[in-house]
PDBQT receptor file of N, H, CA, C and O in Angstrom, charges set to zero:
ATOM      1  N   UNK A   1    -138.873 109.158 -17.643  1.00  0.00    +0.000 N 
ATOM      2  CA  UNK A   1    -140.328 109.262 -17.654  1.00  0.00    +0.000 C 
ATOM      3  C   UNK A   1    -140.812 109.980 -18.905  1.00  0.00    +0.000 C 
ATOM      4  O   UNK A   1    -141.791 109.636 -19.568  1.00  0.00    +0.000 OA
ATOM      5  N   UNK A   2    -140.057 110.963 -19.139  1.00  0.00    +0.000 N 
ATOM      6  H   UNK A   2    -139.263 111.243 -18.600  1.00  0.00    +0.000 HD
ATOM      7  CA  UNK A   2    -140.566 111.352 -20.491  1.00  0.00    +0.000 C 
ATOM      8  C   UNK A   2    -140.324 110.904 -21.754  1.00  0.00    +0.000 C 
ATOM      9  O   UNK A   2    -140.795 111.532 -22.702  1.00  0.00    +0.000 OA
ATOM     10  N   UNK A   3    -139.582 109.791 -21.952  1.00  0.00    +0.000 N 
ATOM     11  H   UNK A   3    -139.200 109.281 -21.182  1.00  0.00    +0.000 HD
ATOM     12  CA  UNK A   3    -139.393 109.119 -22.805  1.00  0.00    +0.000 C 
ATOM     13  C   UNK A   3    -140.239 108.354 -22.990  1.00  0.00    +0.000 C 
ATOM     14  O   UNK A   3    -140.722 108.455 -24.118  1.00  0.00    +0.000 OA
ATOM     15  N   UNK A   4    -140.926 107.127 -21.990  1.00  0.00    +0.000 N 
ATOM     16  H   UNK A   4    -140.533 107.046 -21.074  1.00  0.00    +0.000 HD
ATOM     17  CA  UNK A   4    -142.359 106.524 -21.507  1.00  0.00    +0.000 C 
ATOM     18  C   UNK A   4    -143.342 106.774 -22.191  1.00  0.00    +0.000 C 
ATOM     19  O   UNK A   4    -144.031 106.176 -23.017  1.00  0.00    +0.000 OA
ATOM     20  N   UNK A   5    -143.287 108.603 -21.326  1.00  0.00    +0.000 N 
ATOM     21  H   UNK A   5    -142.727 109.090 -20.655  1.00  0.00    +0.000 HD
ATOM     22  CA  UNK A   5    -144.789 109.133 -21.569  1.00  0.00    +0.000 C 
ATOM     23  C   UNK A   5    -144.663 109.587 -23.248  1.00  0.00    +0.000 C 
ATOM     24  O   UNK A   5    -145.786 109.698 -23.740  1.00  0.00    +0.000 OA
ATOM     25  N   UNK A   6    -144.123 109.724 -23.718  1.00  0.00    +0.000 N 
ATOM     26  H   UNK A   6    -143.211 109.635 -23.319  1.00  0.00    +0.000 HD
ATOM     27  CA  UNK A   6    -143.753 110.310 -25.166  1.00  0.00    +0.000 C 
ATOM     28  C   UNK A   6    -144.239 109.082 -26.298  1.00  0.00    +0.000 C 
ATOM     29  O   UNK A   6    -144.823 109.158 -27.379  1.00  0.00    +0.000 OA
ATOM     30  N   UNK A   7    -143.575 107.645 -25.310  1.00  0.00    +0.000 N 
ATOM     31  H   UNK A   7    -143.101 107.583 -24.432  1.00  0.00    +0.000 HD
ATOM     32  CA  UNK A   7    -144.093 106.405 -26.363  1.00  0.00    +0.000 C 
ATOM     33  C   UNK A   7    -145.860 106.181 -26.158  1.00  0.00    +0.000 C 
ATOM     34  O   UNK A   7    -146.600 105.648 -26.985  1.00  0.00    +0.000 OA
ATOM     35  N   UNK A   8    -146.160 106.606 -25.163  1.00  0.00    +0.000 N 
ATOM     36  H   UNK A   8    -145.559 107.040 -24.492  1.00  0.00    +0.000 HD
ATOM     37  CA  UNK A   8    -147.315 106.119 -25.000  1.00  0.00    +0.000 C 
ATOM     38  C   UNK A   8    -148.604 107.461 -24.630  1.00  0.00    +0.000 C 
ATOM     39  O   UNK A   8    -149.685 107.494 -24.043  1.00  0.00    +0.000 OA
ATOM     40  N   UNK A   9    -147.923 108.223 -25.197  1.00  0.00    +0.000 N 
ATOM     41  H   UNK A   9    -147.045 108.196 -25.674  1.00  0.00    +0.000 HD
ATOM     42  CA  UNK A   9    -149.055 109.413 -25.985  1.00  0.00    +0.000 C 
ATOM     43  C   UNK A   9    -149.077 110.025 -24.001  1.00  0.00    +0.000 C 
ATOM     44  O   UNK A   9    -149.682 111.087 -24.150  1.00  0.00    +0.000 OA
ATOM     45  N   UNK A  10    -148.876 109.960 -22.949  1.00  0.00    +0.000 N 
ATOM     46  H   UNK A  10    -148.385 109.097 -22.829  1.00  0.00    +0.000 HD
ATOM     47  CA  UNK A  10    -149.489 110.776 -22.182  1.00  0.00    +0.000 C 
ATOM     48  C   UNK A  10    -147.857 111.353 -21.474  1.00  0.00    +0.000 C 
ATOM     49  O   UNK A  10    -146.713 110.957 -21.697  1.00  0.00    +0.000 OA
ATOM     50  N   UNK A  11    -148.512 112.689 -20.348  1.00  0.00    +0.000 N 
ATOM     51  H   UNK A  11    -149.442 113.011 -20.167  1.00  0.00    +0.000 HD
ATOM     52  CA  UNK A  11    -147.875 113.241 -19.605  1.00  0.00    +0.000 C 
ATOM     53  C   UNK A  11    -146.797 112.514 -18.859  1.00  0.00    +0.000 C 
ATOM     54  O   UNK A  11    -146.997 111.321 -18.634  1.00  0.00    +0.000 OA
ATOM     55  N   UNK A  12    -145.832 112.989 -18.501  1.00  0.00    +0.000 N 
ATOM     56  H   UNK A  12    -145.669 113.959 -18.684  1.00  0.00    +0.000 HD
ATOM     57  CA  UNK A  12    -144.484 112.702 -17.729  1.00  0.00    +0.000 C 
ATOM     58  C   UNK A  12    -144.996 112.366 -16.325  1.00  0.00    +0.000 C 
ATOM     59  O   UNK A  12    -144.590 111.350 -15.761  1.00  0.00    +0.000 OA
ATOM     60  N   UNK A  13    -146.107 113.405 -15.596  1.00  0.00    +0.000 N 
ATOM     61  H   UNK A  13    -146.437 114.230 -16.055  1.00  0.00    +0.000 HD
ATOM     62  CA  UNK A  13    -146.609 113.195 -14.525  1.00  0.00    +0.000 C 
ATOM     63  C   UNK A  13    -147.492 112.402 -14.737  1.00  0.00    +0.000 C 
ATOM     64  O   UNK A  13    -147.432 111.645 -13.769  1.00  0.00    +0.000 OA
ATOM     65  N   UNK A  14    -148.299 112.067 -15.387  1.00  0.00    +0.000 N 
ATOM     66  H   UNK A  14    -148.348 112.682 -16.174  1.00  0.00    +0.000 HD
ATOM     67  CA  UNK A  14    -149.089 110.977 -15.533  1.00  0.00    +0.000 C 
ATOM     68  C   UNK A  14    -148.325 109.303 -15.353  1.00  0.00    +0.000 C 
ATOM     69  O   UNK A  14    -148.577 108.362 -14.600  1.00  0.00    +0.000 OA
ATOM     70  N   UNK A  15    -147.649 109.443 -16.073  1.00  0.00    +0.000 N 
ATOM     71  H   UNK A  15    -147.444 110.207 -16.684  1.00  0.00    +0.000 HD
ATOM     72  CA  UNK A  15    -146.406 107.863 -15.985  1.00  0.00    +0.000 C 
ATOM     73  C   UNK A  15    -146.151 107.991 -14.589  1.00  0.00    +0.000 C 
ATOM     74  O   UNK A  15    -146.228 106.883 -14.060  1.00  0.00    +0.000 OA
ATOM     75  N   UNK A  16    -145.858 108.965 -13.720  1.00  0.00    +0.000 N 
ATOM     76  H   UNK A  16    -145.796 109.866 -14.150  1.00  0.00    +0.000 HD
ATOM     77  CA  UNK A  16    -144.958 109.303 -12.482  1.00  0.00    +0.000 C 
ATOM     78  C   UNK A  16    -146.466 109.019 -11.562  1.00  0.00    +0.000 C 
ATOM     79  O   UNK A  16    -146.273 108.740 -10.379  1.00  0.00    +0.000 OA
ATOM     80  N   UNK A  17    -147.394 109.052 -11.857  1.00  0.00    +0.000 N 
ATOM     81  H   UNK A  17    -147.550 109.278 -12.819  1.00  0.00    +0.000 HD
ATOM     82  CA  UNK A  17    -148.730 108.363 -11.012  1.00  0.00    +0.000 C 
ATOM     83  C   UNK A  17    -148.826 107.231 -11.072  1.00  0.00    +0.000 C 
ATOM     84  O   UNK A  17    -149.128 106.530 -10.106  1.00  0.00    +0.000 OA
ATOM     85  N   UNK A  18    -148.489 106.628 -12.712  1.00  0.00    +0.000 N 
ATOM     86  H   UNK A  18    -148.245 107.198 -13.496  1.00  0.00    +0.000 HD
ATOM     87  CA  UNK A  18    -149.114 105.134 -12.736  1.00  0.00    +0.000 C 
ATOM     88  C   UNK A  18    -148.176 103.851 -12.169  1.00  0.00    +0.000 C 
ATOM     89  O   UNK A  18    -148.481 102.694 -11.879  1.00  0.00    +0.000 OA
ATOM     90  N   UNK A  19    -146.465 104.827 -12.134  1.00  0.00    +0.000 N 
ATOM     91  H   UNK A  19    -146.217 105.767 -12.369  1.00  0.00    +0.000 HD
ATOM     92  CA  UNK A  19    -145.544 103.933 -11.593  1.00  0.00    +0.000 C 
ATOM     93  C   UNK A  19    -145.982 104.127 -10.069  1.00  0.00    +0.000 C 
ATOM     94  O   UNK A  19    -146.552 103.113  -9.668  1.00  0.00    +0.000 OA
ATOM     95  N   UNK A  20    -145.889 105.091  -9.135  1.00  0.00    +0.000 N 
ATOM     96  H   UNK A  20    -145.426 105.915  -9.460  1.00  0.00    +0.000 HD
ATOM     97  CA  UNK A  20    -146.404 105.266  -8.024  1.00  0.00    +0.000 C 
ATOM     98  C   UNK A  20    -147.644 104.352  -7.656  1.00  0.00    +0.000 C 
ATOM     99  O   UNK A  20    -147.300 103.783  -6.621  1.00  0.00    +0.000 OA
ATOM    100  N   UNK A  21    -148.993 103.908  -8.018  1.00  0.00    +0.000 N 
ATOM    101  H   UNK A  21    -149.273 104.371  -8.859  1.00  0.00    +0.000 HD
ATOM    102  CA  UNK A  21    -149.642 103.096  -8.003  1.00  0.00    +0.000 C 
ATOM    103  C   UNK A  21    -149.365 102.243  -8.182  1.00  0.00    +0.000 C 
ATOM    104  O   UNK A  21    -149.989 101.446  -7.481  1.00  0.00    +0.000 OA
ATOM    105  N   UNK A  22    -148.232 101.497  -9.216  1.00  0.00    +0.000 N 
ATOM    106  H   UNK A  22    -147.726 102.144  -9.786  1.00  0.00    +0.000 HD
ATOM    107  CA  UNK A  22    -147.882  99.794  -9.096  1.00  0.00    +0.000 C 
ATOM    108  C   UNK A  22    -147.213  99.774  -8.135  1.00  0.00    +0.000 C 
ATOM    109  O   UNK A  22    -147.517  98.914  -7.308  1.00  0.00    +0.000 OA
ATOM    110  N   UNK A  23    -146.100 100.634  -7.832  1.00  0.00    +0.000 N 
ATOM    111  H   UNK A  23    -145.853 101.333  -8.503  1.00  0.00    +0.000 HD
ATOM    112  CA  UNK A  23    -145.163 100.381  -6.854  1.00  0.00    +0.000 C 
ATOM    113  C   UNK A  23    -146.170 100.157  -5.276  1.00  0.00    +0.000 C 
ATOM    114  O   UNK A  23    -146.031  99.118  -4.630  1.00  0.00    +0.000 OA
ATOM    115  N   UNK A  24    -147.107 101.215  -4.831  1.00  0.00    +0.000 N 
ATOM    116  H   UNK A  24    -147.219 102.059  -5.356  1.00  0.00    +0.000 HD
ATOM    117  CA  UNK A  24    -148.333 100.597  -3.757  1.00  0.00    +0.000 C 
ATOM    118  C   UNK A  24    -148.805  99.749  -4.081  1.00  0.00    +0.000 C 
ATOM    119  O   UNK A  24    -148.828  98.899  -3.191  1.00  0.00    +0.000 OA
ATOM    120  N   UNK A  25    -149.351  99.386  -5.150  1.00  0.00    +0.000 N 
ATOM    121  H   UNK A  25    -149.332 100.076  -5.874  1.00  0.00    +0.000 HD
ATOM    122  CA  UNK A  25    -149.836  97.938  -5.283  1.00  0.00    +0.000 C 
ATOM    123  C   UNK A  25    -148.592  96.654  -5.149  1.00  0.00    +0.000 C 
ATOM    124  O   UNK A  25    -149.035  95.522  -4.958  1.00  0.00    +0.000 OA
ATOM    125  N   UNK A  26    -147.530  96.770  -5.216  1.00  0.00    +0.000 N 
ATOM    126  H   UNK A  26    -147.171  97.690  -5.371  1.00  0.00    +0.000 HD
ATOM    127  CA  UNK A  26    -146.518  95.589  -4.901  1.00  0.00    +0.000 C 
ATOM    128  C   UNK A  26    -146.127  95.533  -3.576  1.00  0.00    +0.000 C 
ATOM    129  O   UNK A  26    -145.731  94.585  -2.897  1.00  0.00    +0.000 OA
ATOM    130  N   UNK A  27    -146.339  96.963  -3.260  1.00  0.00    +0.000 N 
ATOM    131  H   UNK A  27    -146.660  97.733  -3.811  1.00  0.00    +0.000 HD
ATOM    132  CA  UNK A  27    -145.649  96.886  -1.333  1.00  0.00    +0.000 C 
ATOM    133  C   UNK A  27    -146.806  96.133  -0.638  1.00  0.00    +0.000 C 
ATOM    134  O   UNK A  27    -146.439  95.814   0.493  1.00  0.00    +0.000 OA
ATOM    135  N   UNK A  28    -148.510  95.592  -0.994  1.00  0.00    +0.000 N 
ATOM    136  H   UNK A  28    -148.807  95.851  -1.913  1.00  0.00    +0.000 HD
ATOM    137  CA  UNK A  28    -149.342  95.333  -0.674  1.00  0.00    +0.000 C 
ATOM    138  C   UNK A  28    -149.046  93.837  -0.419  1.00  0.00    +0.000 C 
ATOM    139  O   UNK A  28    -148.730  93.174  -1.407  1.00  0.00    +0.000 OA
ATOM    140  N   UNK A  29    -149.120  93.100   1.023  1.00  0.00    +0.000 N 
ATOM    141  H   UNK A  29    -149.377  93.638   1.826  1.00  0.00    +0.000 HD
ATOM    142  CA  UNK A  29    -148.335  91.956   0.605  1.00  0.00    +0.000 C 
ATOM    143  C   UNK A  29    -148.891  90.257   0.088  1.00  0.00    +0.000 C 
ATOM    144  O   UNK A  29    -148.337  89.206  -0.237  1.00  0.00    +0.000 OA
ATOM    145  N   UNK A  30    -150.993  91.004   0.330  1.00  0.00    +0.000 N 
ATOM    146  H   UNK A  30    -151.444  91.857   0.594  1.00  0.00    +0.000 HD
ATOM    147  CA  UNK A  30    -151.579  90.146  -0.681  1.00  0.00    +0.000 C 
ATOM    148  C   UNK A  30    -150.991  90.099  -2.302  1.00  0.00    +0.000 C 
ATOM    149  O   UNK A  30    -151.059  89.070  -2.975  1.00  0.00    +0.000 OA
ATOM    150  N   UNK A  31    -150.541  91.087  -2.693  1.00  0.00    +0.000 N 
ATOM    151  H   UNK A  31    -150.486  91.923  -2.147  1.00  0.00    +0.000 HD
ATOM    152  CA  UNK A  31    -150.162  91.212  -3.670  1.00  0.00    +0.000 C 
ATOM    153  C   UNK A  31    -148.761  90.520  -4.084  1.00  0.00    +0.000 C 
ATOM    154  O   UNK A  31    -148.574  89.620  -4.904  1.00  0.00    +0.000 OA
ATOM    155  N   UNK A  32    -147.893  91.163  -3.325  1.00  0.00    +0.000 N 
ATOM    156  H   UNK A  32    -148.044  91.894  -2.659  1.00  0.00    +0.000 HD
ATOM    157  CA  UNK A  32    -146.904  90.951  -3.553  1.00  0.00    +0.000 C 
ATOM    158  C   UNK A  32    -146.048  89.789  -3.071  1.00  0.00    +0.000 C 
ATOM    159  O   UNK A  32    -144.861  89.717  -3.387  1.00  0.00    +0.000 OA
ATOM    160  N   UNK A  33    -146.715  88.776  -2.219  1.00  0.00    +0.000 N 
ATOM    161  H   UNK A  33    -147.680  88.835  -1.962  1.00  0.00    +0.000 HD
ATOM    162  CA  UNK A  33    -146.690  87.438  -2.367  1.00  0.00    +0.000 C 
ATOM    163  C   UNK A  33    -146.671  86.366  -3.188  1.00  0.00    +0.000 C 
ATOM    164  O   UNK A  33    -146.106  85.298  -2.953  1.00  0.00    +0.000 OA
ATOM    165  N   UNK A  34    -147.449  86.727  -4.399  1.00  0.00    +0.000 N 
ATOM    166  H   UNK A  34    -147.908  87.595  -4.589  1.00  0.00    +0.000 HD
ATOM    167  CA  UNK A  34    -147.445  85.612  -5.512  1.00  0.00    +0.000 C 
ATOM    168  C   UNK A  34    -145.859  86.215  -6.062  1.00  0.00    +0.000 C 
ATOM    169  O   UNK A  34    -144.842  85.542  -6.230  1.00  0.00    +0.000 OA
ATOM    170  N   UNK A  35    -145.988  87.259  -6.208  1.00  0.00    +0.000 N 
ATOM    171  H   UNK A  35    -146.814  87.806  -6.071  1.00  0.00    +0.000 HD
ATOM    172  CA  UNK A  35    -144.674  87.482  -6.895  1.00  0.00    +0.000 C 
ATOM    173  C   UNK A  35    -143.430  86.928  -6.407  1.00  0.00    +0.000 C 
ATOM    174  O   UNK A  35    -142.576  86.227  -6.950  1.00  0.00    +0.000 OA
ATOM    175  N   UNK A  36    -143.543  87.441  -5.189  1.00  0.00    +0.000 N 
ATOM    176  H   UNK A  36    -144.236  88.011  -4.748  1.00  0.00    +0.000 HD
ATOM    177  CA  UNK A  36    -142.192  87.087  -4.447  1.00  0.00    +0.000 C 
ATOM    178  C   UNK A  36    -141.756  85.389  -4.396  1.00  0.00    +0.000 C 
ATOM    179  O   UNK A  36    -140.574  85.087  -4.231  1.00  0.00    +0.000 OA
ATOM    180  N   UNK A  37    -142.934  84.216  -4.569  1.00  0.00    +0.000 N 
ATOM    181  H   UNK A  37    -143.895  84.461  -4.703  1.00  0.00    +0.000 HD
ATOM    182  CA  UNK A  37    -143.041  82.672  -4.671  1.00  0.00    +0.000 C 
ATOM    183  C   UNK A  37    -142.963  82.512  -5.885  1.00  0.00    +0.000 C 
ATOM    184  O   UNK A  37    -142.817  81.351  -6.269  1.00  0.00    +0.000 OA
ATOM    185  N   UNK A  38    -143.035  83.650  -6.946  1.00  0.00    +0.000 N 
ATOM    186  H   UNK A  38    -143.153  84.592  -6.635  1.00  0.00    +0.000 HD
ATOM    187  CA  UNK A  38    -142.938  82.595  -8.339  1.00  0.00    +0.000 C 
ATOM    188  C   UNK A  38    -141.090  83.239  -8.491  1.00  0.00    +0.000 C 
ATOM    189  O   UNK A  38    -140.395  82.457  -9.140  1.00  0.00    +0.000 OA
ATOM    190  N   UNK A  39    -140.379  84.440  -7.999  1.00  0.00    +0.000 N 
ATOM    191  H   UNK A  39    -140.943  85.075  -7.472  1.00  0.00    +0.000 HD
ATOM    192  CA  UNK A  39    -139.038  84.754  -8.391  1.00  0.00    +0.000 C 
ATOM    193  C   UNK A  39    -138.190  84.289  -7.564  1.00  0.00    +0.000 C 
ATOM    194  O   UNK A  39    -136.984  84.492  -7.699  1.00  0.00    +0.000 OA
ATOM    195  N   UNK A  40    -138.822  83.431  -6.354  1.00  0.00    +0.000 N 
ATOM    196  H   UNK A  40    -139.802  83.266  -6.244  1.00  0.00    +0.000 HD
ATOM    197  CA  UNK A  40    -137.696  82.730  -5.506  1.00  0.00    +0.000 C 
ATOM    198  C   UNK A  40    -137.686  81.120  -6.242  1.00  0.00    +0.000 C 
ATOM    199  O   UNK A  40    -136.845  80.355  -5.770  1.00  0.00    +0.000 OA
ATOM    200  N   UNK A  41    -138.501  80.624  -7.273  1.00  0.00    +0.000 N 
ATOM    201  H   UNK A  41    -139.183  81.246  -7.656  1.00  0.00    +0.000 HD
ATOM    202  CA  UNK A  41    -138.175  79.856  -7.973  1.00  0.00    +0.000 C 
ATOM    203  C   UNK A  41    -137.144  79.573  -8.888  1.00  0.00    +0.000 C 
ATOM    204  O   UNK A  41    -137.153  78.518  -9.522  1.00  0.00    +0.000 OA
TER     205      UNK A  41
């Protein structure tokens, strides 16, 4: 994470929020439906 946050100018905990938010946004399974139909291709 601090390697991340180092390339992209912000905090270690900041990266450690924004991965935490995609990761809820993929467990969402409106969401995470398209995904799951385009990698079982």
């Amino acid at each position: 994470l601090e390697e991340v946050g180092q390339h992209f100018g912000v905090t270690r905990e900041r990266i450690r929020q924004i991965e935490a938010k995609a990761l809820r946004k993929l467990r969402h399974p409106n969401r995470s439906r398209p995904l799951r139909d385009y990698l079982e291709l």
